[in-house]
C-alpha positions in Angstrom: 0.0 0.0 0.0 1.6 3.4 -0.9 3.0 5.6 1.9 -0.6 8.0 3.6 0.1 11.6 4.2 -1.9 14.9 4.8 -2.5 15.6 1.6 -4.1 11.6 1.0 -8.3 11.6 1.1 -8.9 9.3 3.9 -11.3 6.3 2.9 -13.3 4.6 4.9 -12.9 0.7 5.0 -16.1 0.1 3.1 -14.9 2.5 0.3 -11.4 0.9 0.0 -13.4 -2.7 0.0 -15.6 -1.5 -2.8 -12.7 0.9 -4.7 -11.6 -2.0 -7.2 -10.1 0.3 -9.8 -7.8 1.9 -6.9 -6.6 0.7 -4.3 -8.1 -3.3 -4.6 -6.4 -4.9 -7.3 -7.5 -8.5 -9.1 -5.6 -11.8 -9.1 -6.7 -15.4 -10.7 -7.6 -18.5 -8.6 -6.8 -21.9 -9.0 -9.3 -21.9 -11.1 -8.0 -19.3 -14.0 -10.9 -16.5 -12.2 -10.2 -13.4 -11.6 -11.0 -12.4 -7.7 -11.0 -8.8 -6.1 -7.6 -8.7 -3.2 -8.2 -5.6 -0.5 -4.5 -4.9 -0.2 -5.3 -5.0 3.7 -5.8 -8.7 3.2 -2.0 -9.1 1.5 -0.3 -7.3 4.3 -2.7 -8.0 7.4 -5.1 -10.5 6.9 -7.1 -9.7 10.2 -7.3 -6.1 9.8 -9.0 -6.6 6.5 -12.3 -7.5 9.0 -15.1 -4.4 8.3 -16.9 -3.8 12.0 -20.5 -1.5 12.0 -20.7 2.5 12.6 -20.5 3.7 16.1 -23.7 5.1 17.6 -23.1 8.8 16.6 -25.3 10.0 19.3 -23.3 7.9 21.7 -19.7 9.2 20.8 -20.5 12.9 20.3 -21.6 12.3 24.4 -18.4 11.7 25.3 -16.2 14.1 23.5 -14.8 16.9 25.8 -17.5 19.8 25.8 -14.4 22.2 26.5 -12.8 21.1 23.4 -15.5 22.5 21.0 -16.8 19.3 20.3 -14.0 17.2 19.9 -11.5 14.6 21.3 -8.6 16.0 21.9 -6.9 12.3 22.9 -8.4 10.4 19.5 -7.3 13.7 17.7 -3.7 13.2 18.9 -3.7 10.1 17.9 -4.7 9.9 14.2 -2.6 13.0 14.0 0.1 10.3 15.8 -0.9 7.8 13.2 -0.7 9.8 10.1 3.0 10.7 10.5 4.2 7.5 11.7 2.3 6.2 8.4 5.0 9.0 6.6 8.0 7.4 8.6 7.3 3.9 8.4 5.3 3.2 4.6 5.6 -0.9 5.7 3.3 0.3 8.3 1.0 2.4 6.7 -1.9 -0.5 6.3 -1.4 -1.1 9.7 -1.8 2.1 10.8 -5.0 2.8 8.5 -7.0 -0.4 9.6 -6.3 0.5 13.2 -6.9 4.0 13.5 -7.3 6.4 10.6 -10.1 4.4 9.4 -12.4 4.8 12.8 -14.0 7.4 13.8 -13.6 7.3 17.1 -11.6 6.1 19.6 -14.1 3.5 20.6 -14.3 2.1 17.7 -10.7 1.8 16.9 -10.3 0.4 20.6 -12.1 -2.4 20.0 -10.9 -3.2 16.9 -7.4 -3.5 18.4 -8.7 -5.5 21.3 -10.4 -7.7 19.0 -7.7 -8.9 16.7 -5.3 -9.2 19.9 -7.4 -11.5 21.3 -8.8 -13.5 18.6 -8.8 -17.3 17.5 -9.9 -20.3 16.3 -12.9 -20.2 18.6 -13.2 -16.3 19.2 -12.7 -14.8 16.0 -12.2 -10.8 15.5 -15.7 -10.6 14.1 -17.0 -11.6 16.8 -14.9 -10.0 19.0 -15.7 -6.6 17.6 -19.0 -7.1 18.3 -18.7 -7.9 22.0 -16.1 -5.2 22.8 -18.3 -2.3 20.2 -21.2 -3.5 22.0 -19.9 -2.7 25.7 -17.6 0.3 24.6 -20.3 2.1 22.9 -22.6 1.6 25.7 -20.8 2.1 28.8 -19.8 5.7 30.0 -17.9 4.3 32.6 -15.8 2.9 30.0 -15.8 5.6 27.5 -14.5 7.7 30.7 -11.8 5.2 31.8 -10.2 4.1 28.7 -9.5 7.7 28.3 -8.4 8.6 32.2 -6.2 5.4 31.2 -4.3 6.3 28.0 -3.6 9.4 29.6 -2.1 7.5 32.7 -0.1 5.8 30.9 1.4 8.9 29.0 1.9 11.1 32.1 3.7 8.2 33.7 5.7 5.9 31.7 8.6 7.3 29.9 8.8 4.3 27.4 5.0 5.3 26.1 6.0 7.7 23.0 2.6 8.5 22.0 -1.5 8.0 22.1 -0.8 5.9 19.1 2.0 3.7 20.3 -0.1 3.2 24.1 -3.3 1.9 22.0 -1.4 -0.5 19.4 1.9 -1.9 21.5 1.4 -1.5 25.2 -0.2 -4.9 26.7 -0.6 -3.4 30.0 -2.8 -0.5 28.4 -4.5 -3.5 26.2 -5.2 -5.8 29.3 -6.8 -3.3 31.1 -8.8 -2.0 29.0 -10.1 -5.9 28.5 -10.9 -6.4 31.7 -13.4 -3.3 31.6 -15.2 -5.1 29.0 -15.1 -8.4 30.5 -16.2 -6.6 34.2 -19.0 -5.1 31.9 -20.3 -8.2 30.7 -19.9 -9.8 34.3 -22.1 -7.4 35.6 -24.6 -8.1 33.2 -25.3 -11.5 34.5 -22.9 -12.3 31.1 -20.1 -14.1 33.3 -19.3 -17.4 30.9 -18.9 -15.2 28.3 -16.6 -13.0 30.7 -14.9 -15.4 32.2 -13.8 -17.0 28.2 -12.4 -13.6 27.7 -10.7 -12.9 30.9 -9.0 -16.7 29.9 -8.0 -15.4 27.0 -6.5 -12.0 28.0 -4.4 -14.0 30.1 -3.4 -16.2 27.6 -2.0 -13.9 25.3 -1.2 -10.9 27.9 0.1 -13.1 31.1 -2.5 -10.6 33.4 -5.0 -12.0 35.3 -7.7 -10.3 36.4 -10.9 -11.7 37.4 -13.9 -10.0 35.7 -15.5 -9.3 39.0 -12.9 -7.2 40.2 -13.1 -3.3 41.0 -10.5 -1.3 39.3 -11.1 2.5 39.6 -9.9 5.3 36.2 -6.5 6.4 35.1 -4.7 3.4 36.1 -1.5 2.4 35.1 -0.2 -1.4 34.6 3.3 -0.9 33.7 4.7 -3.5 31.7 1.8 -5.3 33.0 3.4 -9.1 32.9 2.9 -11.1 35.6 -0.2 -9.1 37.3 -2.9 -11.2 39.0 -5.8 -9.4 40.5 -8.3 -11.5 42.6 -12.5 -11.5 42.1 -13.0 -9.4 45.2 -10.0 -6.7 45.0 -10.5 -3.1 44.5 -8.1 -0.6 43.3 -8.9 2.3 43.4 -8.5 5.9 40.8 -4.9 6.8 40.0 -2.9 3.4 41.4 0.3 2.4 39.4 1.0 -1.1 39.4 4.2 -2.3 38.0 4.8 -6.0 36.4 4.5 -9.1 38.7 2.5 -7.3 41.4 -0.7 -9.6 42.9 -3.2 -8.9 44.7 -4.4 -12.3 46.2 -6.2 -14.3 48.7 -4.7 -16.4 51.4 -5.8 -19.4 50.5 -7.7 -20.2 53.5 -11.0 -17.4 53.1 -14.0 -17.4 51.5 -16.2 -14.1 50.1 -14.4 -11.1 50.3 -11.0 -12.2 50.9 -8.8 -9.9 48.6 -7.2 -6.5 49.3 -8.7 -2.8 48.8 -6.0 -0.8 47.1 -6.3 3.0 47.8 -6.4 5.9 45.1 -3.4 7.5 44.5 -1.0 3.9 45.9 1.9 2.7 44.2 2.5 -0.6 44.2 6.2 -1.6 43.0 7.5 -4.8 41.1 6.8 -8.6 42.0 4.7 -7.2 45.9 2.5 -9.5 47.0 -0.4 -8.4 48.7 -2.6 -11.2 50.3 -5.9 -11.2 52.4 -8.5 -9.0 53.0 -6.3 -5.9 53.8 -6.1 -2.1 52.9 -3.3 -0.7 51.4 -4.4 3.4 52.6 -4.2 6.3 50.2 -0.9 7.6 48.6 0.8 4.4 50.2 4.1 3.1 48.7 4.8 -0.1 48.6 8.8 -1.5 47.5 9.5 -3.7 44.7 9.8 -7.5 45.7 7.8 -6.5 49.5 5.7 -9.1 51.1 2.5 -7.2 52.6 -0.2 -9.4 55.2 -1.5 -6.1 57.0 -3.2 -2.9 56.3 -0.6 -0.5 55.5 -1.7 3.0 56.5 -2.5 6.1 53.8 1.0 7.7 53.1 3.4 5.5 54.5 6.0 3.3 52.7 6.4 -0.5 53.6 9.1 -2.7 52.4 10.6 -6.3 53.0 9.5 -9.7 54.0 6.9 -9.1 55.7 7.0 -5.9 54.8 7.3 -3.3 57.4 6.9 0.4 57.9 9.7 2.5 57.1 8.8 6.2 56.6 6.2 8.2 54.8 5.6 9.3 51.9 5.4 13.0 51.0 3.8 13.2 47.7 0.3 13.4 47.6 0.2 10.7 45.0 2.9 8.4 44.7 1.7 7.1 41.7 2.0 9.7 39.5 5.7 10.9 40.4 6.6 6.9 39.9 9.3 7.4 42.5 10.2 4.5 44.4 13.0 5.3 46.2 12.6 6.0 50.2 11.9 9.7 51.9 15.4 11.6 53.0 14.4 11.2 56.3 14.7 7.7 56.1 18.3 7.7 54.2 19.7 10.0 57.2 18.4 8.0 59.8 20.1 5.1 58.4 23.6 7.1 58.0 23.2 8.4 61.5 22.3 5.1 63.1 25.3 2.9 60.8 28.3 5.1 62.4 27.1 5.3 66.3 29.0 2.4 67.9 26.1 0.1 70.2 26.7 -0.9 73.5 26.3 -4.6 74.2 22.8 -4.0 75.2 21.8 -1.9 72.0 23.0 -4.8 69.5 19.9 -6.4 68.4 18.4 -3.0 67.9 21.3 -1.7 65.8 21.4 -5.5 64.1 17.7 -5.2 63.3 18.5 -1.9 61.7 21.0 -2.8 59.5 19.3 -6.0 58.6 16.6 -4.0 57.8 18.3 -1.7 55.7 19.9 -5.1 54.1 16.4 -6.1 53.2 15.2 -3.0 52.0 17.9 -3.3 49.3 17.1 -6.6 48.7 13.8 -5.9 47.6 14.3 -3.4 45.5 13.7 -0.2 47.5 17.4 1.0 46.5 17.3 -0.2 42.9 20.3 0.9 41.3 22.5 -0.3 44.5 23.7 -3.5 46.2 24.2 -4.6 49.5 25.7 -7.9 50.7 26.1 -9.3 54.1 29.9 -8.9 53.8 29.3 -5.1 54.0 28.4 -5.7 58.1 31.2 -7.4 58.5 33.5 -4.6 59.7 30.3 -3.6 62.6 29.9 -7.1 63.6 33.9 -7.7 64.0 33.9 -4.2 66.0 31.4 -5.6 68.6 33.7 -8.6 70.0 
């Protein structure tokens, strides 16, 4: 397909499907007859799958009234699209059966979703259909998947664009999944939810049951690994990096799985388990072990984890800073060059095994600590 720009009319899929002295072309069958080939079909066979027009009353209620009528995200983002279609030609199909040839960003959400997710048993067609039907319908949705995109912009430094967070990013994909499939389990619809949450986890590794509560502007960074249980709640503005789960102990029935606050940041591979509440603005360090309620503000780490300081952002989550409070580094330096008496050793031991673990789980990422570094304090206590 030749290279789109500015100055190209933009067709809609129907009038490319019905264009044959353009841009279809003919070739002959096995049989010697001559067939009509959508280019779309030589290139990407799925994305050659035509799905209905959106509800127009339905999107033109969820375009920003203070934009004069428009969507200034989906706007971005065929902008986005049009001059990565300049820069990459080989991509330029792609890039046109995604997003230039939708309307909105519902539409072209779905799409995506749909030939993400499809197979031999759920194919894209049907896919469409399920994901249009709930996208076009839901406000909650339409809200969300925009409160998300823009998460995931603000926050990760690795998402260049609208375009590349709807096409590439898994985490953005898997989330916005599990809305539909949380949709449809509200509905009563839960086999039908419960096939598509299997199959997000297939092909995304993130597990989320459809009955779980997660709030708007969200961010699942990297998102591999992530398993959220059927009676979790997270709540508006959490980041949650790859590996985290929020779980169950194994040994409860009903609501057994924990209540993530807005504004938390939960860091790589935690483990939350129980019923438990992880408070407002709370930080939690990569690789930390948490079984109780961490309070709103504060910053646990370790196994189990522990408190260690607070936090002094408002919202963790959206500075994505998981390294510790000053405070806490210059108690630390303070408490390592005071010589203990004999009676203050396990106190001074817990502190530096403490510090030891907080490296170990990631709280310090970019440093190491072994045991051989207490050395020198143990050998000056005998």
């Amino acid at each position: 397909m030749t290279c789109l720009s500015e100055e190209t009319s933009w067709f809609s899929h129907s009038q490319m499907r019905s264009n044959q002295g353009g841009l279809q072309n003919q070739e002959e069958d096995n049989l010697g007859l001559k067939k009509v080939v959508d280019p779309l079909e030589k290139v990407f066979p799925v994305y050659a799958v035509g799905i209905s027009e959106p509800d127009p009353n339905l999107v033109e209620s969820v375009v920003n009234s203070g934009c004069n009528g428009t969507d200034p995200i989906w706007d971005s983002m065929r902008e986005e699209a049009k001059v990565e279609a300049e820069r990459e030609p080989i991509l330029s199909s792609y890039l046109y059966a995604s997003i230039l040839a939708h309307k909105c960003l519902e539409q072209a959400l779905g799409f995506v979703l749909a030939n993400r997710l499809q197979n031999a048993t759920l194919l894209a067609t049907q896919l469409v259909d399920i994901f249009s039907d709930v996208i076009m319908h839901d406000r909650d949705v339409q809200r969300a998947i925009r409160l998300d995109i823009q998460a995931f912009m603000d926050r990760d430094p690795a998402c260049l664009s609208y375009c590349s967070a709807l096409l590439y990013l898994k985490g953005y994909h898997s989330l916005q999944a599990h809305r539909v499939a949380h949709s449809l389990w509200k509905q009563g619809r839960k086999i039908l939810a419960s096939a598509l949450q299997s199959r997000v986890s297939e092909v995304f590794c993130v597990d989320i049951h459809p009955a779980a509560r997660i709030g708007e502007g969200i961010l699942l960074d990297h998102a591999t690994g992530v398993v959220i249980g059927e009676t979790a709640v997270v709540g508006d503005r959490v980041s949650l990096m790859q590996g985290v789960t929020l779980g169950g102990t194994g040994k409860e029935t009903g609501d057994r799985h924990p209540k993530v606050g807005q504004g938390a940041l939960i860091g790589a591979s935690v483990t939350v388990l129980g019923n438990i509440k992880i408070g407002e603005g709370a930080m939690i360090a990569a690789g930390s072990l948490v079984l109780k309620d961490v309070p709103p503000h504060s910053m646990v780490a370790g196994i189990p984890a522990k408190l260690i300081g607070y936090v002094t952002e408002q919202d963790p989550s959206l500075t994505m800073k998981h390294d510790a409070s000053k405070r806490f580094f210059e108690h630390i330096a303070i408490s390592s060059h005071e010589r203990p008496s004999a009676g203050e050793f396990p106190t001074m031991l817990l502190v530096h095994c403490e510090l030891h673990n907080s490296f170990q789980c990631g709280l310090f990422p970019k440093c190491s600590l072994s045991l051989s570094a207490l050395s020198p304090f143990l050998l000056n206590l005998f």
